[in-house]
C-alpha positions in Angstrom: 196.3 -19.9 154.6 197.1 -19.0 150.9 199.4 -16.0 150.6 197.5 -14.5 147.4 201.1 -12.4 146.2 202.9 -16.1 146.1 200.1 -17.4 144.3 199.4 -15.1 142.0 203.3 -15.2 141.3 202.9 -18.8 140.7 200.3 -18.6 138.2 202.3 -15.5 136.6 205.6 -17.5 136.1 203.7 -20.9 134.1 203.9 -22.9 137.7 201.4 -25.5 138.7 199.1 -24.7 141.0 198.4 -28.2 143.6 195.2 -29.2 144.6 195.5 -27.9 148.0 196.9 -24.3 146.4 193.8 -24.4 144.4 191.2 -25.4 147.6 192.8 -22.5 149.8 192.6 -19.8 147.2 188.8 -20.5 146.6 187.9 -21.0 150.3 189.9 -17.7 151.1 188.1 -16.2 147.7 184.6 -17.2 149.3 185.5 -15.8 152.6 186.3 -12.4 151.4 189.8 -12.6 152.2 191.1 -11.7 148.9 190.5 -8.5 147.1 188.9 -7.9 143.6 192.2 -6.8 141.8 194.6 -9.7 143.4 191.6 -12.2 141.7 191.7 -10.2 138.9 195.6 -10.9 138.4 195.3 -13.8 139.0 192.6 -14.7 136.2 194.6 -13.0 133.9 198.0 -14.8 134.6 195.4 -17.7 134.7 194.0 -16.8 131.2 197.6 -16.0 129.8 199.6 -19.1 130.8 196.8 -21.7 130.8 196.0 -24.6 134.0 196.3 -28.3 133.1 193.8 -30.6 133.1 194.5 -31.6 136.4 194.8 -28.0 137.4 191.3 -27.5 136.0 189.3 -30.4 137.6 191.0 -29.2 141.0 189.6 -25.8 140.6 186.1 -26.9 139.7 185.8 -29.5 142.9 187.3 -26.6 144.8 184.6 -24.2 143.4 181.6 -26.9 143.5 182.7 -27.6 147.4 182.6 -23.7 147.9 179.2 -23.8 149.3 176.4 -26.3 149.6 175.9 -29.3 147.4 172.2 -30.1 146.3 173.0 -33.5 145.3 169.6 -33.6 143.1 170.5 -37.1 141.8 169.5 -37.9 145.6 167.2 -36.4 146.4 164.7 -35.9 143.2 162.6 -38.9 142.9 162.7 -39.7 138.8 165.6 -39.2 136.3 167.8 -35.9 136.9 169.6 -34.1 134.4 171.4 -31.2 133.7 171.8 -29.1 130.5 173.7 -25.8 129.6 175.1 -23.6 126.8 178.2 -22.2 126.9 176.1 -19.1 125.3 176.0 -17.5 122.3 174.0 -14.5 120.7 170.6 -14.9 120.6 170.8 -18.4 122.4 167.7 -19.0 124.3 167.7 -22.3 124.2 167.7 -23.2 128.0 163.9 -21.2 127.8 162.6 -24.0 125.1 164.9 -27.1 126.1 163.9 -27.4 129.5 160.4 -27.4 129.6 160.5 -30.2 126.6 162.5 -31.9 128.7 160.3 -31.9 131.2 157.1 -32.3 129.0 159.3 -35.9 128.3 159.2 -37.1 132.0 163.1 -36.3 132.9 163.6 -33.7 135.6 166.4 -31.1 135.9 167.8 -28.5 138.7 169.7 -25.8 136.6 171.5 -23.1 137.6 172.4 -20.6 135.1 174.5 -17.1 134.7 174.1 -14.0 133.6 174.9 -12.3 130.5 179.0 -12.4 129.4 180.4 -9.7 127.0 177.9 -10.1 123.7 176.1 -13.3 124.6 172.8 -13.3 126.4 172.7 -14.6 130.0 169.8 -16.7 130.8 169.0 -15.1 134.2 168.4 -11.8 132.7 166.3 -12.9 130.5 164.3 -14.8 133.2 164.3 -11.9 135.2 163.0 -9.2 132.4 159.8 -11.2 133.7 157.8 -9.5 136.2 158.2 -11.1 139.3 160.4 -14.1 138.5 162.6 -15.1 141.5 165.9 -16.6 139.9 167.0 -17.0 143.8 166.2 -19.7 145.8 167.8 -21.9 148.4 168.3 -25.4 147.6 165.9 -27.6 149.9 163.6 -25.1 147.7 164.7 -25.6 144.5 164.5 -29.6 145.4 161.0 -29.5 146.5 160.0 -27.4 143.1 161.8 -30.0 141.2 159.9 -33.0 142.7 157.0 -30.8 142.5 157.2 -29.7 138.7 160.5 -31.2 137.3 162.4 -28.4 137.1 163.9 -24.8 138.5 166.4 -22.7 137.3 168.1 -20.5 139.8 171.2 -17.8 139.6 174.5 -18.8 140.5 174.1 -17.9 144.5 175.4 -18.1 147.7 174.5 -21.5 148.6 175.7 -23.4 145.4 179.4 -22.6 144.3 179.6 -19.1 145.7 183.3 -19.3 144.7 182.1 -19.3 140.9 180.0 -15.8 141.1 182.4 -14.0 142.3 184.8 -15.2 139.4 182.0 -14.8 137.0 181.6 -11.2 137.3 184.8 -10.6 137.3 186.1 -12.7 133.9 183.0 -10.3 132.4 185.4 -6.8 132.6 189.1 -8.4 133.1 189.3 -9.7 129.3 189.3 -13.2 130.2 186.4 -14.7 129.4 187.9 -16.5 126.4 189.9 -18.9 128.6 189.1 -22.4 128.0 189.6 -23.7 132.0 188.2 -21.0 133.4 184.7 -21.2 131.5 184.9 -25.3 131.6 185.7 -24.7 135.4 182.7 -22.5 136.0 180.1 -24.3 133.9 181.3 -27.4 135.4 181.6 -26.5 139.0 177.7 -25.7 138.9 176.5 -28.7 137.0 178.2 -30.7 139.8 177.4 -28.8 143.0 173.7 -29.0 141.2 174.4 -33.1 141.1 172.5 -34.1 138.3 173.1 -38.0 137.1 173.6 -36.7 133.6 175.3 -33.5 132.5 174.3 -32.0 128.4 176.3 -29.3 127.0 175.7 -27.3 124.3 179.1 -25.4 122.9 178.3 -22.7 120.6 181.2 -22.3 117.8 181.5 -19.1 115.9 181.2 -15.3 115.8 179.0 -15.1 118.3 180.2 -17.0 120.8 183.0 -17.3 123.1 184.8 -20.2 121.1 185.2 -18.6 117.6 186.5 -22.5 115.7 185.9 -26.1 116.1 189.5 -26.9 117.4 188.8 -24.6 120.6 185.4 -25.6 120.8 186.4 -29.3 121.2 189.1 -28.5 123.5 186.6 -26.8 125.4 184.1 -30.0 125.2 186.5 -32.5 125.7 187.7 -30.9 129.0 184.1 -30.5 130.7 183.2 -33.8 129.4 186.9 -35.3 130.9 185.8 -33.0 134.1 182.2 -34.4 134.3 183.6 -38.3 134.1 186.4 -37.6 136.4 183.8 -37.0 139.1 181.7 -39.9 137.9 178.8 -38.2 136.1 177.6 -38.8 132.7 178.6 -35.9 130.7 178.3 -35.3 126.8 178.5 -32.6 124.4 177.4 -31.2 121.3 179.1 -28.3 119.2 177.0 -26.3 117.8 176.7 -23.3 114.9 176.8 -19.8 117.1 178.3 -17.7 112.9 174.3 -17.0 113.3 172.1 -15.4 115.6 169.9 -18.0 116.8 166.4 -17.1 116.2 164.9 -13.6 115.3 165.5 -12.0 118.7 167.9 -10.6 120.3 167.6 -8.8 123.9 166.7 -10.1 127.4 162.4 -9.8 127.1 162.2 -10.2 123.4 163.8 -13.6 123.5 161.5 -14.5 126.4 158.9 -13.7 123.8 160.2 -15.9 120.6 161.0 -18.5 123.1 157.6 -18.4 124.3 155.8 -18.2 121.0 158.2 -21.3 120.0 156.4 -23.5 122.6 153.2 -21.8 121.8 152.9 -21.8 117.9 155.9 -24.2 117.5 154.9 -24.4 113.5 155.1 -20.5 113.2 159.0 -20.2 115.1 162.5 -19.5 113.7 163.6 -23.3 112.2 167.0 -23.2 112.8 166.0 -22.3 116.2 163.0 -24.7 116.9 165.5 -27.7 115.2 168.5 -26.7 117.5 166.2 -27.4 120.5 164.5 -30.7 119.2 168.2 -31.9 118.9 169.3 -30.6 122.1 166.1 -32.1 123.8 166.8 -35.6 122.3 170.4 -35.9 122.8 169.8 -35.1 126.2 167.1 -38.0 126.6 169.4 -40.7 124.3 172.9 -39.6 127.0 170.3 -40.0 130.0 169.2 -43.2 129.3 165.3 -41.9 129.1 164.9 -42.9 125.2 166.9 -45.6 123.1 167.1 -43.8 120.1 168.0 -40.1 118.8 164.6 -40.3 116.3 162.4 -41.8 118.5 163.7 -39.3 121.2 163.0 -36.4 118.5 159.6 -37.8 117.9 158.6 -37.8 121.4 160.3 -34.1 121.7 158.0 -32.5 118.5 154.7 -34.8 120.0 155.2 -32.8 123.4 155.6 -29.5 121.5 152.2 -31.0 119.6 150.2 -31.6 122.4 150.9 -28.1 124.2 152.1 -29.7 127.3 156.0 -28.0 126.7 154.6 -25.0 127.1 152.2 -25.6 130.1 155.8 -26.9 131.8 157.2 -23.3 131.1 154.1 -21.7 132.4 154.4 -24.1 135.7 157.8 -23.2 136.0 157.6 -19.6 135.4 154.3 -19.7 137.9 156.5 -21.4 140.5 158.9 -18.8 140.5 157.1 -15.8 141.3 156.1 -14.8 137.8 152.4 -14.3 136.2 150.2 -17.4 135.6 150.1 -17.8 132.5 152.0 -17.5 129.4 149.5 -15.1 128.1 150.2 -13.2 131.0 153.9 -13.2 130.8 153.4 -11.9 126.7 151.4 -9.2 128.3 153.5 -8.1 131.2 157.0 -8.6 129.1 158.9 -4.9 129.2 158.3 -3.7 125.9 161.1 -1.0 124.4 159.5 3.1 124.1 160.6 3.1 120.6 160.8 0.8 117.7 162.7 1.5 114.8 162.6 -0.6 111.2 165.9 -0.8 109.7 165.6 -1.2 105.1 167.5 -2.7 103.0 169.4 -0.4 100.9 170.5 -2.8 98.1 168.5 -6.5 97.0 169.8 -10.1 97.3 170.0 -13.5 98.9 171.2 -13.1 102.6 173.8 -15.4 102.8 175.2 -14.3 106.1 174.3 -12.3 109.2 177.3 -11.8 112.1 176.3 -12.6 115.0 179.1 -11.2 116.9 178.2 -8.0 114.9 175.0 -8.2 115.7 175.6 -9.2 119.5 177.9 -5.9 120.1 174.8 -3.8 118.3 172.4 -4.9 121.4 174.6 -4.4 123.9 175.3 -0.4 122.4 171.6 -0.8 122.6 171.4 -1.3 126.5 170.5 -5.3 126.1 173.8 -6.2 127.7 176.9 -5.0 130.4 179.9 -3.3 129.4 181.3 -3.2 133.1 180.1 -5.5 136.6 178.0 -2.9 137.7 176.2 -1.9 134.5 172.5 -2.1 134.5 170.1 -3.8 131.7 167.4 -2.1 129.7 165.4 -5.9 129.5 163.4 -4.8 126.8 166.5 -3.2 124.4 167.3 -5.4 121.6 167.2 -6.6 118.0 164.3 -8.9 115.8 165.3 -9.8 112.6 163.0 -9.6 110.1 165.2 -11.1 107.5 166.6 -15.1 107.8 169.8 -16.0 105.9 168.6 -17.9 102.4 165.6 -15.5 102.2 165.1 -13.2 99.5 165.5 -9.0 100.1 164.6 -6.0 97.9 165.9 -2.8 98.4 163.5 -0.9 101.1 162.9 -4.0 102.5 162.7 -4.0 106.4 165.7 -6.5 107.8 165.3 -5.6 111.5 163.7 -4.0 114.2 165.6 -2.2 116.6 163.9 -1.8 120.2 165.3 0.9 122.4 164.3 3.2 125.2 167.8 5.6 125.3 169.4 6.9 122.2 169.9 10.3 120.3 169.9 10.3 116.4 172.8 10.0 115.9 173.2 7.1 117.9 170.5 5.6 116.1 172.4 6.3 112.2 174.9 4.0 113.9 173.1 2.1 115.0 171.1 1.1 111.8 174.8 1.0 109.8 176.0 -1.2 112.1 172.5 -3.3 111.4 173.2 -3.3 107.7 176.7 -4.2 108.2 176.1 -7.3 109.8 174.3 -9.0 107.1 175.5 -10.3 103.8 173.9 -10.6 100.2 174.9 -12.8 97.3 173.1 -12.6 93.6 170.1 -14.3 93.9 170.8 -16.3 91.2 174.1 -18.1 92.6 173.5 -21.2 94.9 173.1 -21.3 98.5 173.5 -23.7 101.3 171.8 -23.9 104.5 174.8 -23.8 107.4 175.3 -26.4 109.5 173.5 -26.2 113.0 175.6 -29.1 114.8 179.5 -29.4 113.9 180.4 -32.2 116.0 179.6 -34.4 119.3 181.9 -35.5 122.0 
């Protein structure tokens, strides 16, 4: 039995934890046997002095083994795979990706998290649904796969239990920045889900948890190193999180864009619809489904075309408790009591808007936690009216801001921290559009 002092100790003073350390702290972890604040020390001496790579892989097999293993590779008849963001502000990717992936022929088992300090999680936003069931055994989530190619379920007690409780904890400790502790719980998920092939989508920049390249290919390199160590085909792409991706921001309004994206896919966000035709393809070129990035794009924007993206998010949505159809889930989407347009004071070309600025606003708002226990207000949030290259004039309205609680004066602080976020140049200098993929691994 792990004595949780020594441990901790050993962590503390820059030790290496062994394998068998590492297995007996989760098991005892899943059992209840250690408290909240002897974890919490732990996963700050943890954050503080770093784990190897070694280190890191050992934690993740000892997290994936903490519960039951749905070895989907197995036991889905077709092509599995697995795709996740590390998250990011306005990131709802997962919502759009999947069902084009799906629309394509591959099928996919996902489980996914909640939301981490500014950055969306995409359970919440599944669950600001009306009657969407993120929880679901695995023999379940199997038989929904074979049945519609995919499900997306919270991290639960059945896959990696170990990795929830150490989720919600990272969220109010301060150590959600560290590098093996996020590869070790995205990865310890992807592999208890068992997909043959593993896509993941690192977001770089204000609004994310990586804020440069160099951390965000440490990051990728280590899940990638992680997912080939236990024999799965894992790749990576880093990608542009200075932005907020698309125009909403807040658990049911990015539901809605996400939704009106597989809809109207001519009418949505570009940086947002292009991110997730590049996500889609790479995922079908590192799976082996298409030969080619282009022709995998093609096949991505002909799915989009043909409407049958979005009847696999209405299948999937429809399987999992929620309304049956997407008009439905428009309809029954938690809308916010008040709205409030935010106008530009001065005129310009936007040449920047923070995301990380803009990812703190909506959590003031009531869109995200500030502790474990905090509740969400689903339909709180942020839509930008305003895209960065466009054109304002002063009175101009730049955002919306959706909220249920506030007093005036929260609001005034709201709209200055709106105004803030976003950055003008003269018109008349020249612009260029920013990067939405940095690098691959």
């Amino acid at each position: 039995m792990v004595n949780a002092v020594e441990f901790i100790a050993r962590k503390r003073d820059n030790q290496t934890h062994s394998a068998e350390e590492l297995t007996e702290f989760i098991r005892a972890l899943t059992r209840g046997d250690i408290p909240d604040y002897q974890t919490s020390a732990w996963l700050m001496a943890a954050r503080i002095n770093g784990l190897t790579t070694a280190e890191t892989y050992d934690l993740t097999t000892a997290i994936r083994d903490s519960g039951t293993l749905a070895c989907a590779a197995q036991r889905v008849h077709g092509r599995t795979v697995d795709k996740h963001s590390t998250g990011g502000v306005g990131d709802k990717t997962t919502l759009v990706v999947t069902p084009m992936l799906v629309a394509c022929g591959v099928k996919l088992l996902k489980m996914s998290g909640r939301g981490l300090a500014i950055t969306g999680g995409t359970i919440d936003k599944l669950e600001s649904i009306p009657g969407f069931c993120t929880t679901m055994q695995p023999d379940d989530a199997i038989a929904q796969v074979n049945r519609i190619g995919s499900a997306i379920v919270a991290s639960s007690w059945d896959l990696a239990p170990a990795d929830g409780i150490l989720y919600a904890l990272r969220s109010v400790t301060a150590t959600v920045d560290s590098i093996p502790l996020i590869a070790s719980s995205i990865m310890s998920k992807k592999l208890a889900a068992g997909a043959a092939s593993i896509m993941l989508d690192v977001k770089i920049g204000s609004g994310a948890f990586m804020a440069n390249v160099e951390a965000g290919l440490q990051l990728a390199r280590l899940m990638v190193e992680i997912g080939h160590r236990a024999r799965v085909s894992t790749s990576a792409l880093l990608t542009n999180m200075d932005l907020p991706l698309g125009r909403a921001i807040g658990n049911s309004l990015e539901v809605l864009e996400a939704v009106e994206l597989l809809v109207e896919p001519a009418a949505a966000d570009n940086r947002l619809r292009s991110l997730c035709v590049t996500l889609a393809a790479h995922t079908l070129v590192t799976c082996g489904a298409v030969n080619s990035e282009k022709d995998a794009a093609d096949m991505v924007e002909q799915r989009l075309a043909d409407g049958s993206a979005a009847r696999a998010f209405e299948e999937l949505v429809h399987a999992q408790g929620g309304p049956t159809t997407l008009r439905e889930v428009v309809a029954r989407l938690p809308r916010a009591e008040m709205v409030e347009h935010v106008r530009a004071v001065t005129g310009g070309r936007v040449s920047n808007i923070d995301a990380g600025n803009i990812g703190r606003l909506s959590v003031a708002m009531g869109a995200g936690r500030l502790t474990k226990q905090s509740p969400i207000d689903y339909s709180a949030g942020v839509v930008l009216t305003c895209s960065v290259g466009g054109l304002i004039n002063p009175g101009d309205i730049v955002a919306e801001l959706h909220y249920s609680k506030g007093n005036d004066q929260q609001l005034l602080g709201w709209k200055a921290m709106l105004l803030a976020s976003i950055s003008l140049q003269d018109a008349k200098l020249p612009w260029k559009e920013p990067p939405l993929v940095l690098a691959t691994v």
